[in-house]
C-alpha positions in Angstrom: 0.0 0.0 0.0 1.5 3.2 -1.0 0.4 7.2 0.2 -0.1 9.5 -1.6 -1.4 13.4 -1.8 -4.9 14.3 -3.7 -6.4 17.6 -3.8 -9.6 17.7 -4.2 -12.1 21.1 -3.9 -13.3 21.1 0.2 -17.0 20.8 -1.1 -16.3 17.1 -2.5 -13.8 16.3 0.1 -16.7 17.5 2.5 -19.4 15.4 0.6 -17.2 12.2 0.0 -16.6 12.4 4.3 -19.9 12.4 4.8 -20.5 9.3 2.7 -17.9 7.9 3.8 -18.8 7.8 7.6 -22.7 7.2 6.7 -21.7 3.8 4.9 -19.4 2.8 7.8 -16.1 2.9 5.9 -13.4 5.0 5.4 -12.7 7.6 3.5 -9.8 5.6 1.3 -12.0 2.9 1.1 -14.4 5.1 -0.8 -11.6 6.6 -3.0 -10.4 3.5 -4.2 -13.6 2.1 -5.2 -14.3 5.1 -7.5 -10.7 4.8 -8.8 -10.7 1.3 -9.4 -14.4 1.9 -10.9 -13.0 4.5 -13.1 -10.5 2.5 -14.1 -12.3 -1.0 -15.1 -14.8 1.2 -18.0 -13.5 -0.5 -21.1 -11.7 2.1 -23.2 -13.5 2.6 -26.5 -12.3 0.3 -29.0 -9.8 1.9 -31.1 -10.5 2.9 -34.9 -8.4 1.7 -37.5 -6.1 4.5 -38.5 -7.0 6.7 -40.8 -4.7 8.5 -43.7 -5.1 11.9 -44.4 -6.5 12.9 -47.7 -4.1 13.4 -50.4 -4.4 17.0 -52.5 -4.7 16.7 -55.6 -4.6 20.7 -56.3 -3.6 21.8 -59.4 -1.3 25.5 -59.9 1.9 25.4 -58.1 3.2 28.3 -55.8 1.4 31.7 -55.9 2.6 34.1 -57.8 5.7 36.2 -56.1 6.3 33.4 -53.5 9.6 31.3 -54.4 9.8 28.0 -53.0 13.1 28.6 -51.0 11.9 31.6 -49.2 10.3 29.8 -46.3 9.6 32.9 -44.4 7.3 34.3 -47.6 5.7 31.0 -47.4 5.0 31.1 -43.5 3.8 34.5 -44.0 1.5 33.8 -46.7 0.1 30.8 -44.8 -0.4 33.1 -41.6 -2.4 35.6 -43.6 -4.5 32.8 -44.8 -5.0 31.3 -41.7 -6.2 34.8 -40.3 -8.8 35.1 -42.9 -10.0 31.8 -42.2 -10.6 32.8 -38.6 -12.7 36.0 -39.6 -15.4 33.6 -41.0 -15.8 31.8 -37.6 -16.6 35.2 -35.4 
């Protein structure tokens, strides 16, 4: 058996005491059978992975942007992604 430190807001440490002492156990009694409750929910079953969707975009670079300039590139992609954001406020 090992110790260990949990903090917990005082309203549920306050509510879990009180059940606790009503049932007639204690209080790590209680803790552990939430835990170990927690703990046995099968995980959903895992999906088979998924690949991402390949582009199959047609034009190349825009205009003025040169392929070994990573910083225009960045930039570019920044503004774009700023624009995209306006549309969702």
């Amino acid at each position: 058996m090992e110790r260990t430190t949990v903090r917990l807001p005082s309203d549920l440490l306050a509510r879990a005491r009180k059940k606790a002492a009503a049932e007639g156990r204690t209080l790590t009694s209680l803790i552990e059978e939430g835990l170990r409750a927690t703990m046995a929910k099968a995980s959903p079953p895992s999906s088979p992975r998924k690949l991402p969707r390949i582009s199959k975009a047609k034009g190349g670079l825009q205009p003025g942007v040169g392929i070994l300039r990573y910083s225009e590139i960045q930039e570019q992609d920044d503004l774009d992604y700023v624009e995209r954001m306006k549309t969702f406020r």
